[in-house]
C-alpha positions in Angstrom: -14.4 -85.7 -106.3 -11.7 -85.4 -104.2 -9.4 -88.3 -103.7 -9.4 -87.8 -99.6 -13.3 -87.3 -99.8 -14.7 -90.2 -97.3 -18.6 -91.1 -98.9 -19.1 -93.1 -95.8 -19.1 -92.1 -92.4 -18.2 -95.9 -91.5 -14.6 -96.8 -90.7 -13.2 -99.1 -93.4 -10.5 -100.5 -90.3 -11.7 -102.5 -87.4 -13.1 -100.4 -84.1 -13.3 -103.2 -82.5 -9.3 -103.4 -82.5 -9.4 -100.4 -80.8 -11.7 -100.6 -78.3 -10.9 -103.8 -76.6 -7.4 -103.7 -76.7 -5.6 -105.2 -73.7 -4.4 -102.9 -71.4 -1.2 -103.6 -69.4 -2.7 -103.4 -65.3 1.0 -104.1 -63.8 2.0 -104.6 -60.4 -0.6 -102.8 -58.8 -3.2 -104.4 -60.6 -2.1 -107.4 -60.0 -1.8 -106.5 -56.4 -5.5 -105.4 -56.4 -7.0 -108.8 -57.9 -5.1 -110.9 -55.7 -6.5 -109.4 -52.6 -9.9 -109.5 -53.8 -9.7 -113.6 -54.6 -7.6 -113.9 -51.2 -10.5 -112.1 -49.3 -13.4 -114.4 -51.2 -11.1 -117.5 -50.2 -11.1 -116.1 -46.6 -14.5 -115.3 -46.5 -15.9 -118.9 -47.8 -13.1 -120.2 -45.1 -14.7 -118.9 -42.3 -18.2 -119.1 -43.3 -17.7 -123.0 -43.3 -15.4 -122.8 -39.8 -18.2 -120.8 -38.5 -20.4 -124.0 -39.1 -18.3 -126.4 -38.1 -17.6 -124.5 -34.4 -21.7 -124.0 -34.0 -22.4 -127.8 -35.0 -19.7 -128.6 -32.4 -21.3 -126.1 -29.5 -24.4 -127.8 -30.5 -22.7 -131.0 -30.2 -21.1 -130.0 -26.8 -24.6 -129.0 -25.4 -26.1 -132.0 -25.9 -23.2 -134.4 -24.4 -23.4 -131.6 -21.2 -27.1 -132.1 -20.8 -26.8 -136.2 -20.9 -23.9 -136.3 -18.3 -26.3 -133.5 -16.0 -28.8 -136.5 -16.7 -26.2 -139.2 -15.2 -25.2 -136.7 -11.9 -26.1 -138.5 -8.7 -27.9 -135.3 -7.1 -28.6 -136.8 -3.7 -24.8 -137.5 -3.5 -23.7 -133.9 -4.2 -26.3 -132.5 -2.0 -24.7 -134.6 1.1 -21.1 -133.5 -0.2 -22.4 -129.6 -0.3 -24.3 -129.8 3.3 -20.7 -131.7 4.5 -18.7 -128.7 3.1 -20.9 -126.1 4.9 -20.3 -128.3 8.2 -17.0 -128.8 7.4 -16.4 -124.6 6.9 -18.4 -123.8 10.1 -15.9 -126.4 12.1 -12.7 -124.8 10.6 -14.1 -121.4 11.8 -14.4 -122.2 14.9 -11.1 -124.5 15.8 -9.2 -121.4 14.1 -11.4 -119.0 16.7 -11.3 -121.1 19.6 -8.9 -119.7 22.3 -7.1 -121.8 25.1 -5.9 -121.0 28.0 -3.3 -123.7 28.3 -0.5 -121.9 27.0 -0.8 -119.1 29.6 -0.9 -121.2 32.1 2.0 -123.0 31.4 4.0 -119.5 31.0 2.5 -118.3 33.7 3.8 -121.4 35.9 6.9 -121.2 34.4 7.6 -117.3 35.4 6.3 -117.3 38.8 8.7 -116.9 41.1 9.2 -119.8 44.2 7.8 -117.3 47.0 4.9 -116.3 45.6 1.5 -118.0 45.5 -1.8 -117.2 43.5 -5.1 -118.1 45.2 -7.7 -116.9 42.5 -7.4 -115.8 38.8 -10.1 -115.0 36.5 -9.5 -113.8 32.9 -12.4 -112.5 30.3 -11.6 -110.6 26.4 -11.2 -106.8 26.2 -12.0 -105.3 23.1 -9.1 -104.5 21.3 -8.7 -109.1 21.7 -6.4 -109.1 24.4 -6.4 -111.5 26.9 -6.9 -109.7 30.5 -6.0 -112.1 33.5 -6.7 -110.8 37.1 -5.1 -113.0 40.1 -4.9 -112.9 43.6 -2.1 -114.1 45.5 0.8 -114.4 48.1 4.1 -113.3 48.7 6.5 -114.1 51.1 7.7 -110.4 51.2 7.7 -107.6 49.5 11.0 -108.3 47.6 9.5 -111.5 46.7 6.6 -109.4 45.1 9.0 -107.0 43.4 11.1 -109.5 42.0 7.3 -111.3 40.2 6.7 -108.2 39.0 10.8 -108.4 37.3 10.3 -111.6 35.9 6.4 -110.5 34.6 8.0 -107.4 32.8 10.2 -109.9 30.7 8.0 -112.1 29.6 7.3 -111.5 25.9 3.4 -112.1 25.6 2.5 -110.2 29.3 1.7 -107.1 27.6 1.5 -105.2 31.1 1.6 -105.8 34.3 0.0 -103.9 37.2 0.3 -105.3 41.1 -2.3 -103.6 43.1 -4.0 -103.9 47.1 -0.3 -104.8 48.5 -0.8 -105.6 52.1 0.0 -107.5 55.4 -1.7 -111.1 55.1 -1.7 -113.8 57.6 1.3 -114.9 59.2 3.3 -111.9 57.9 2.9 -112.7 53.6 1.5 -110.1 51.6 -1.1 -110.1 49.6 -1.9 -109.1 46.4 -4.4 -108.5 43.4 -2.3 -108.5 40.2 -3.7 -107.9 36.3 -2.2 -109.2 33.5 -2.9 -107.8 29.9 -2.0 -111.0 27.7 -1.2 -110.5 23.9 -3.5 -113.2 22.4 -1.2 -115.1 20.0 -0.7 -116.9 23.3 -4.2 -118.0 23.4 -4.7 -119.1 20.3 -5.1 -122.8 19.3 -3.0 -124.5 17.2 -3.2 -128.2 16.7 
């Protein structure tokens, strides 16, 4: 035979050597493992916190429902049906309109010679006060110089003087509208 004739198809050295040898995994490797432990870590983490914030909702829920117990309803029903009242007053003060403060600039604008005998006023659409008055004038000048003064008073909007004409004793007479801006008639406490 041979001398390099094998009779046995079985190794004579040790597969097993061979086959589970260590093998070097390096950086990535290491890398790889690490991430998978960190994400196990992270995922048993926030499967307990998930827990812990549901037992505390729970727990939450349950103190809420035993202070709604403890409300005193009838006293927050008055407090609501006040607030209502309370709303519909506020929108109505701030809506209310006065005529005081025309008045007093009218008074304080009219000329000495010149008298009013009626005077009306009523809303026009567009929210501007419209004042009509009837009056007397010494003269004519006396009405010319009203109608001077009128033109510079900053809320008289316009001014028209209409039916000029002989009264008694020698005045004139006179029908006069006024369109008022209405900041003047609004109410301010």
């Amino acid at each position: 035979m041979a001398p390099n004739f094998q009779s046995s198809f079985i190794p004579k050295e040790s597969v097993t050597e061979e086959v589970f040898k260590k093998k070097n995994a390096g950086m990535l490797g290491i890398l790889v493992v690490s991430l998978f432990v960190f994400s196990i870590i992270l995922s048993a983490g926030l499967y307990f916190y998930k827990g812990i914030i549901k037992s505390d909702i729970e727990n939450l829920q349950l103190q809420l429902a035993e202070e709604e117990k403890n409300l005193d309803k009838e006293t927050i029903s008055k407090m609501s049906q006040f607030s209502k009242k309370l709303e519909v007053v506020k929108s109505i003060v701030l809506k209310h309109k006065v005529a005081s403060n025309f008045l007093e600039t009218l008074a304080s604008s009219t000329v000495s010679s010149v008298q009013f005998v009626d005077l009306t006023y009523s809303e026009a659409k567009n929210g501007d006060l419209v004042v009509t008055l009837s009056g007397n004038a010494t003269d004519y000048a006396s009405v010319a110089l009203q109608e001077d003064v009128f033109s510079k008073v900053k809320y008289f909007k316009s001014t028209i003087f209409s039916n000029l004409g002989l009264g008694k004793e020698g005045s004139v007479s006179f029908n006069l509208e006024i369109t008022v801006d209405p900041k003047i008639s609004v109410y301010s406490p």
